[in-house]
LUMDO-540444 format. One record per residue (C-alpha): residue number from 1; residue in three letters; x, y, z. Coordinates in steps of 0.05 Angstrom, whole numbers, plus 5000, padded with zeros to 4 digits. Last residue first. Example, Ala and Ser with C-alpha at 12.3 -4.5 7.8 and 13.67 -1.06 7.14 Angstrom:
+-----+------+------+------+------+
! seq ! type !   c1 !   c2 !   c3 !
+-----+------+------+------+------+
!   2 !  SER ! 5273 ! 4979 ! 5143 !
!   1 !  ALA ! 5246 ! 4910 ! 5156 !
+-----+------+------+------+------+
//
This chain:
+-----+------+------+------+------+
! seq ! type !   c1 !   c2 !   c3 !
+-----+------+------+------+------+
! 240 !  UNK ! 7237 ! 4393 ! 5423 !
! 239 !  UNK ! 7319 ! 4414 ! 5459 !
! 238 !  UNK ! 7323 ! 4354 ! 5497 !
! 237 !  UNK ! 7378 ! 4319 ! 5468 !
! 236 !  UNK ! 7398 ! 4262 ! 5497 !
! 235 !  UNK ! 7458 ! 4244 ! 5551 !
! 234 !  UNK ! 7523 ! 4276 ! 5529 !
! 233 !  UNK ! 7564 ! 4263 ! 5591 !
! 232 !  UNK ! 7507 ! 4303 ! 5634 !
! 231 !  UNK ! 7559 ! 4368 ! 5626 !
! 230 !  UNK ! 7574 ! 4359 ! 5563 !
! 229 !  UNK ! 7496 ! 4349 ! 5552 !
! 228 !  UNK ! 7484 ! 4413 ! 5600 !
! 227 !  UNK ! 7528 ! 4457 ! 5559 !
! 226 !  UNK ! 7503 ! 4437 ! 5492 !
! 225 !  UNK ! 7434 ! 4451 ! 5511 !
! 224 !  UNK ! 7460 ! 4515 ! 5544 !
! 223 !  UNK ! 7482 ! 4536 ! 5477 !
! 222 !  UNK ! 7419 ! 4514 ! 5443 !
! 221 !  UNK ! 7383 ! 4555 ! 5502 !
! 220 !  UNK ! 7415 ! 4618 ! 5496 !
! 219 !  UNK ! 7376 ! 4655 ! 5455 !
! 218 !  UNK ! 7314 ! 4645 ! 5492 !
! 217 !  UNK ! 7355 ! 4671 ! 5561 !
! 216 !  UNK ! 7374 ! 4736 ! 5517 !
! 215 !  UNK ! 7445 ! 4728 ! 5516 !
! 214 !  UNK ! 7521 ! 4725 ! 5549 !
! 213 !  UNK ! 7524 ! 4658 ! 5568 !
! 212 !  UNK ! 7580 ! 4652 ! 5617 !
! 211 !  UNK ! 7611 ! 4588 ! 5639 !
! 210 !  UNK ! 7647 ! 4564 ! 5701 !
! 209 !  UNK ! 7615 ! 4625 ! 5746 !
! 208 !  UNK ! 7643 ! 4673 ! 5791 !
! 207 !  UNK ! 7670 ! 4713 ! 5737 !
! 206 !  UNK ! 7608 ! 4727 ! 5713 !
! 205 !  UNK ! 7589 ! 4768 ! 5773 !
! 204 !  UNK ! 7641 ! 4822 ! 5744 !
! 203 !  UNK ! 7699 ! 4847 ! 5792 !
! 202 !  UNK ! 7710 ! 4915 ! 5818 !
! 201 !  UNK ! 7660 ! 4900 ! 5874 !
! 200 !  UNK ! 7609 ! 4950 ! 5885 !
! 199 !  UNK ! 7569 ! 4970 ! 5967 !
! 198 !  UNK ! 7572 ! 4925 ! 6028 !
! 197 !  UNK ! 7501 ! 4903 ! 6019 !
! 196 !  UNK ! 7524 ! 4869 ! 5958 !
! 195 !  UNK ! 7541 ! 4884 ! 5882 !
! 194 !  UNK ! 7578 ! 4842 ! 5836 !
! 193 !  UNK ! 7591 ! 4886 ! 5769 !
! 192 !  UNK ! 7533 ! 4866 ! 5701 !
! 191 !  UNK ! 7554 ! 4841 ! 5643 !
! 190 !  UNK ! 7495 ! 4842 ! 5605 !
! 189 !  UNK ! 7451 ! 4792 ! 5562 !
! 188 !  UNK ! 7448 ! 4740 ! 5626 !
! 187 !  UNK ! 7449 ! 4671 ! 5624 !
! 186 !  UNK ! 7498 ! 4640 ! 5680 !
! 185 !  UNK ! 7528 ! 4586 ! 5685 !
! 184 !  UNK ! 7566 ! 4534 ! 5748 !
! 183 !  UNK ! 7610 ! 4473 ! 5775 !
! 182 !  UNK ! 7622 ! 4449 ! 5831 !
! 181 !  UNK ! 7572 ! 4487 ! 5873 !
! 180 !  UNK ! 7588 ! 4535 ! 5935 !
! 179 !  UNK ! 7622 ! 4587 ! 5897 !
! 178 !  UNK ! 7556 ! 4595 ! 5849 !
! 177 !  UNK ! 7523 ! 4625 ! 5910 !
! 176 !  UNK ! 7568 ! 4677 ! 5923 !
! 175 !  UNK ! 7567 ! 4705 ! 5858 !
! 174 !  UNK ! 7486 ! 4697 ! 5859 !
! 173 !  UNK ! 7485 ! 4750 ! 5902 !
! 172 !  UNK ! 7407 ! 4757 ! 5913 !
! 171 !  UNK ! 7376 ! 4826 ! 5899 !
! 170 !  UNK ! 7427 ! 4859 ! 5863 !
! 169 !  UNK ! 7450 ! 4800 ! 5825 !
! 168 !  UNK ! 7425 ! 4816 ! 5765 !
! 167 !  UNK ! 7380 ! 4759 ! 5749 !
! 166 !  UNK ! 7356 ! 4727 ! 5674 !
! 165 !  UNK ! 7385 ! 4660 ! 5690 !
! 164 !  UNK ! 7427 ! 4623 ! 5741 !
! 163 !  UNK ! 7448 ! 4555 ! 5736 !
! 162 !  UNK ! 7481 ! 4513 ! 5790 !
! 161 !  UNK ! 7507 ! 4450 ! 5771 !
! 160 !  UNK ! 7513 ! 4383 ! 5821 !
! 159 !  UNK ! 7471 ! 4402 ! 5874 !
! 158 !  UNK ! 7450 ! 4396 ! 5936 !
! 157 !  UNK ! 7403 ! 4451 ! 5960 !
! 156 !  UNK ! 7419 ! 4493 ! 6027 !
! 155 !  UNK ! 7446 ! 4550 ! 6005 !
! 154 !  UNK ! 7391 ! 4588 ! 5979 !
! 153 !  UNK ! 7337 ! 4551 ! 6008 !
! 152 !  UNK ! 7325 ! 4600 ! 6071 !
! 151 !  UNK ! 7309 ! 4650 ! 6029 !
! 150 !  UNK ! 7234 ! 4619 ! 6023 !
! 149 !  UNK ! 7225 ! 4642 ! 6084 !
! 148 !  UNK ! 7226 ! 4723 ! 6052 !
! 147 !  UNK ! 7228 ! 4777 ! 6104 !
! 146 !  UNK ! 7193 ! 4842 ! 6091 !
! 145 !  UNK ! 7219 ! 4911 ! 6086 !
! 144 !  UNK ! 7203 ! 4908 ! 6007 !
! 143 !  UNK ! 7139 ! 4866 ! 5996 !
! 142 !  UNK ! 7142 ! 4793 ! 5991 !
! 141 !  UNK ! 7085 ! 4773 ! 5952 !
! 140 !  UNK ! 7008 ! 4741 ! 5973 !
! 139 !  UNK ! 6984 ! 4809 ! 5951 !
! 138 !  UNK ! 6927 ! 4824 ! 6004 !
! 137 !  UNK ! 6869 ! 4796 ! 6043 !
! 136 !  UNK ! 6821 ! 4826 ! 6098 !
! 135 !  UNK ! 6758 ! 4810 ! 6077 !
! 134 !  UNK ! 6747 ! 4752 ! 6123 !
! 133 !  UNK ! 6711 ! 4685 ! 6101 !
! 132 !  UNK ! 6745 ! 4644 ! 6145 !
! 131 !  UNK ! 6780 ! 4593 ! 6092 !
! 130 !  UNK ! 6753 ! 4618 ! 6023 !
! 129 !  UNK ! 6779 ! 4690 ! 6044 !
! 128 !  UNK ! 6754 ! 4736 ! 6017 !
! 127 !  UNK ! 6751 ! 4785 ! 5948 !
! 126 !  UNK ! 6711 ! 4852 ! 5931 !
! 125 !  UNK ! 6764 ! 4873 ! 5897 !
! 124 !  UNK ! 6832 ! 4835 ! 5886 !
! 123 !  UNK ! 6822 ! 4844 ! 5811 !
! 122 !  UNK ! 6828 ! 4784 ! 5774 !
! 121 !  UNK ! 6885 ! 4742 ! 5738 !
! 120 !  UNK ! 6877 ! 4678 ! 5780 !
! 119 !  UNK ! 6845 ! 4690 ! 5853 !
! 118 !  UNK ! 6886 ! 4638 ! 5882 !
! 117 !  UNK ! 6888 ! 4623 ! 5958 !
! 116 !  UNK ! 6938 ! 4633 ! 6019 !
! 115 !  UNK ! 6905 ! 4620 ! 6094 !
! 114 !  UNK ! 6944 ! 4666 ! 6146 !
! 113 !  UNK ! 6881 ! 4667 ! 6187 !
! 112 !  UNK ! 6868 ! 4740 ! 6193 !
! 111 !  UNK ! 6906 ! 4774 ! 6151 !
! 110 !  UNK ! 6885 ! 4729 ! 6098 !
! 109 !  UNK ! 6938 ! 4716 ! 6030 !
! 108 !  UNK ! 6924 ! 4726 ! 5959 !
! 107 !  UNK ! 6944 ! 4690 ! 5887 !
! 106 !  UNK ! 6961 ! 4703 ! 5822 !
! 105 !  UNK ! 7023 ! 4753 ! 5833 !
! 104 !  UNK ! 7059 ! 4688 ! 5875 !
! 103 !  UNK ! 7105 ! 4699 ! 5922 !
! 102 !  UNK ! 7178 ! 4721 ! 5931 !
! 101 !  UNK ! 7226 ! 4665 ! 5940 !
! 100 !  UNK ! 7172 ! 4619 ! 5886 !
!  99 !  UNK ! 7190 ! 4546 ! 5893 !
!  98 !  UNK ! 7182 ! 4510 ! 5827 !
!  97 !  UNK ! 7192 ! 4426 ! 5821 !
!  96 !  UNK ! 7125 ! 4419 ! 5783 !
!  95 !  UNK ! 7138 ! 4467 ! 5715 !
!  94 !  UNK ! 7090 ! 4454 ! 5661 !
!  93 !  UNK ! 7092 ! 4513 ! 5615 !
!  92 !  UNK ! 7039 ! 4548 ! 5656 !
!  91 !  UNK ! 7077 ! 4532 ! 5718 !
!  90 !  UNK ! 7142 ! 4568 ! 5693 !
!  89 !  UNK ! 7086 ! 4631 ! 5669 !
!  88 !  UNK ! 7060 ! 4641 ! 5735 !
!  87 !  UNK ! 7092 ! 4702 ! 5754 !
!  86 !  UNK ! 7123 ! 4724 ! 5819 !
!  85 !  UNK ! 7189 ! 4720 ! 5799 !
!  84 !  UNK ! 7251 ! 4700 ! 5843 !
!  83 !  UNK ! 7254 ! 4638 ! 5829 !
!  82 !  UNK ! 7276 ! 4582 ! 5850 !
!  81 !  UNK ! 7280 ! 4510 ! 5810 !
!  80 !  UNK ! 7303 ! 4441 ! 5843 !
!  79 !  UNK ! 7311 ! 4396 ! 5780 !
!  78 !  UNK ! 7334 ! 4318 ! 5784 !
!  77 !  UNK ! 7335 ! 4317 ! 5702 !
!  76 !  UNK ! 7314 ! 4288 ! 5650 !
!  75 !  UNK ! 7237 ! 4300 ! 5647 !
!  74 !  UNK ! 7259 ! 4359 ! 5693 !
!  73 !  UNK ! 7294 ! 4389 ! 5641 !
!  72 !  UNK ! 7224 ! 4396 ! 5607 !
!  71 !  UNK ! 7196 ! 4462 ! 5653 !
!  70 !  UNK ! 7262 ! 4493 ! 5636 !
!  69 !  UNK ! 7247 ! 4484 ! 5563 !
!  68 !  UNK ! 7178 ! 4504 ! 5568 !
!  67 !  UNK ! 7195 ! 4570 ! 5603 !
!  66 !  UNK ! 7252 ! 4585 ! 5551 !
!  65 !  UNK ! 7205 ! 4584 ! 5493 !
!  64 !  UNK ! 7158 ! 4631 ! 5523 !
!  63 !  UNK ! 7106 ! 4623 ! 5569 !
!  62 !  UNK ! 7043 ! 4671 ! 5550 !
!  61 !  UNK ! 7018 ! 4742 ! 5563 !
!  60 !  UNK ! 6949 ! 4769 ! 5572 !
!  59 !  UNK ! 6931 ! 4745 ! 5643 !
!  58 !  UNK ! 7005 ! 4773 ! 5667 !
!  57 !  UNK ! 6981 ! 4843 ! 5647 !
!  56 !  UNK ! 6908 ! 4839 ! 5690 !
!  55 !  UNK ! 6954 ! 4808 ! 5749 !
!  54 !  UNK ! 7010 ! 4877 ! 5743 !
!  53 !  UNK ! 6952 ! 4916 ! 5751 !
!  52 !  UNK ! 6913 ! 4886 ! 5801 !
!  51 !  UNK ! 6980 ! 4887 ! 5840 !
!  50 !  UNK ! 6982 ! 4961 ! 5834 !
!  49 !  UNK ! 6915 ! 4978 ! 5844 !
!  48 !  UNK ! 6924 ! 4938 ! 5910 !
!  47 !  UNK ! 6977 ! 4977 ! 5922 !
!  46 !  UNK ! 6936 ! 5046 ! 5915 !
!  45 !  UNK ! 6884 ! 5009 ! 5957 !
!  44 !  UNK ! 6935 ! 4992 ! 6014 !
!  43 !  UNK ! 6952 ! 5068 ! 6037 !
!  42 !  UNK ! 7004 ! 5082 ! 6086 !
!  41 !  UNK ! 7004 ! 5003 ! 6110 !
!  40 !  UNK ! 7019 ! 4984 ! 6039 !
!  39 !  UNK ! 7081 ! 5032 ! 6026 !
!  38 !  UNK ! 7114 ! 5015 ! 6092 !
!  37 !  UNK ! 7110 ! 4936 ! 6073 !
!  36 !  UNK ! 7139 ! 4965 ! 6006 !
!  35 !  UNK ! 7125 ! 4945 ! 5933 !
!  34 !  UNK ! 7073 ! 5005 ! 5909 !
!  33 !  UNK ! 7095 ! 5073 ! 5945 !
!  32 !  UNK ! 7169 ! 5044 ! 5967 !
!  31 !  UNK ! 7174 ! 5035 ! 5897 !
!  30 !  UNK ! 7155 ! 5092 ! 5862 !
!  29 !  UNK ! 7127 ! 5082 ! 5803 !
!  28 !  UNK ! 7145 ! 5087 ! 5723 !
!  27 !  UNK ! 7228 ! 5079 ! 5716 !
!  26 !  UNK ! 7208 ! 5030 ! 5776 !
!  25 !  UNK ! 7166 ! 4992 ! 5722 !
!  24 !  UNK ! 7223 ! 4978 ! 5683 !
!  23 !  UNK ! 7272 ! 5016 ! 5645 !
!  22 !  UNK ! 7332 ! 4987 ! 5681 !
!  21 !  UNK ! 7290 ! 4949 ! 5742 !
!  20 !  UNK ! 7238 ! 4927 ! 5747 !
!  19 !  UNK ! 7224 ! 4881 ! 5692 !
!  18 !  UNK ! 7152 ! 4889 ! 5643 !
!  17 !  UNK ! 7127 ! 4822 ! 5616 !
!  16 !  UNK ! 7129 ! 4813 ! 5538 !
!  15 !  UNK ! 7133 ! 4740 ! 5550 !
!  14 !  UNK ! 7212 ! 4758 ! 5527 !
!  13 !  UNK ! 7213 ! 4791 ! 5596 !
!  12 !  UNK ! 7200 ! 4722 ! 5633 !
!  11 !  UNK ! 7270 ! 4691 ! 5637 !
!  10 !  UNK ! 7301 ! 4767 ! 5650 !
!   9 !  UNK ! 7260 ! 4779 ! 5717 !
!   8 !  UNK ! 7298 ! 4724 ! 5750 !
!   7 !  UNK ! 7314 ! 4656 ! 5755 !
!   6 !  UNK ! 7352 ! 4604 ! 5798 !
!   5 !  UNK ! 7362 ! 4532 ! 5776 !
!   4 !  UNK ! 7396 ! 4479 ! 5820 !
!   3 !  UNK ! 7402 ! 4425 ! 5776 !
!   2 !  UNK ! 7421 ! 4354 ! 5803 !
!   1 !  UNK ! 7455 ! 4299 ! 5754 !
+-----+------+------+------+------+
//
C-alpha cells in the first residue's frame, strides 16, 4: 500500500515549536515584515534576525512521538511524505522519503550561484557560500510572494491513502486533494471550514475525507494505527 502523507505546523507543535497561525508567531510579528519576498528586499537583516531566531529555537527542541512514528511507516510502507514545515525534526527521527514544499529553516541558499547548504542551528552571520565563496546567502525557505516548485507534487503522487496531519487548509486545500485519492484521514484537533482563494465554503474540510481524527496528531496515533492496519488488511503492528 502507498501513503501519501502531508503535514503541517500541528505535527511539530507538541516539540514545543511555536505555529503561525492562531496564537502563533504572527500574533507576535508582522508577516509581510519577517516571511515576505517584499519584506526581505526592504530590509534583509531584520529577516535574517528572524530566521536566526526561529533556527536557535528549533536547536533546543526534539522529535516527538508522532515524528518517529511517521518516520517508521516507511519500514512498512511505500511512503511519499510532504510537508509543509521547515523544521528538521521528521529527519531527526529518521525520515528518508521527506520532500520539504517550503524549505528547510537549517539550511541557506547563494544569490549568486543558486548553491543550497546547511548551516545547522546557527546564526546566518558572517556565513558563505561553500560553493563560490560569496556572502550573499539567505533563508533557503519559501517566503510569502514567492513560488514554491515543490508544489508541483501535490497532485501528481500515486497513491493508495492520503493522510493529512496537523494543517488547516488555508495554505494548501487539502479538501481538494483528498478527492483525488481512494480513500483518505485527516488529524487535526479542530474542525476547521474549507477555505480557498475564492473566499469560505459552508462545509467543513473534514468532510472531504473518509475518516476524521479529531486530536492532537500524538494522540491520534493508536487510532490511526488501527486505521492504517484495516486499511493494510491488518498487516503488523507498528506502533513500538
Amino acid at each position: 500500500m502507498r501513503l501519501y502523507l502531508l503535514s503541517g505546523a500541528g505535527l511539530s507543535a507538541p516539540s514545543g515549536l511555536a505555529t503561525f497561525r492562531d496564537g502563533g508567531l504572527w500574533d507576535r510579528y508582522d508577516v509581510v515584515e519577517v516571511c515576505s519576498i517584499q519584506g526581505y528586499r526592504r530590509d534583509p537583516h531584520r529577516v535574517h534576525r528572524f530566521y536566526d531566531e526561529r533556527r536557535q529555537e528549533l536547536g533546543q527542541v526534539r522529535p516527538n512521538r508522532a515524528h518517529y512514528y511517521l518516520a517508521k511507516l516507511e519500514e512498512r510502507f511505500d511512503v511519499v511524505h510532504l510537508t509543509q514545515n521547515v523544521d528538521d525534526l521528521l529527519e531527526r527521527a529518521g525520515a528518508q522519503s521527506l520532500i520539504h514544499l517550503h524549505g528547510e529553516l537549517t539550511k541557506l541558499r547563494c544569490l549568486e550561484c543558486g548553491h543550497s547548504f546547511s548551516i545547522g542551528y546557527l546564526s546566518q552571520e558572517g556565513k558563505s557560500c561553500p560553493g563560490c565563496g560569496s556572502c550573499k546567502v539567505r533563508p533557503d525557505v519559501i517566503f510569502f510572494g514567492e513560488s514554491a516548485p515543490n508544489y508541483r507534487y501535490l497532485y501528481t503522487i500515486e497513491a493508495d491513502l492520503f493522510i493529512a496531519i496537523g494543517t488547516s487548509g488555508r495554505v494548501i486545500d487539502i479538501a481538494d486533494i483528498a478527492q483525488h485519492y481512494p480513500r483518505s484521514i485527516l488529524i487535526d484537533p479542530v474542525r476547521h471550514k474549507r477555505v480557498t482563494m475564492f473566499g469560505e465554503f459552508d462545509c467543513y474540510i473534514d468532510e472531504y475525507f473518509t475518516h476524521f481524527i479529531q486530536a492532537d496528531i500524538c494522540e491520534a496515533l493508536e487510532e490511526l494505527e488501527l486505521l492504517l492496519q484495516r486499511e493494510a488488511g491488518g498487516a503488523g503492528d507498528f506502533m513500538d
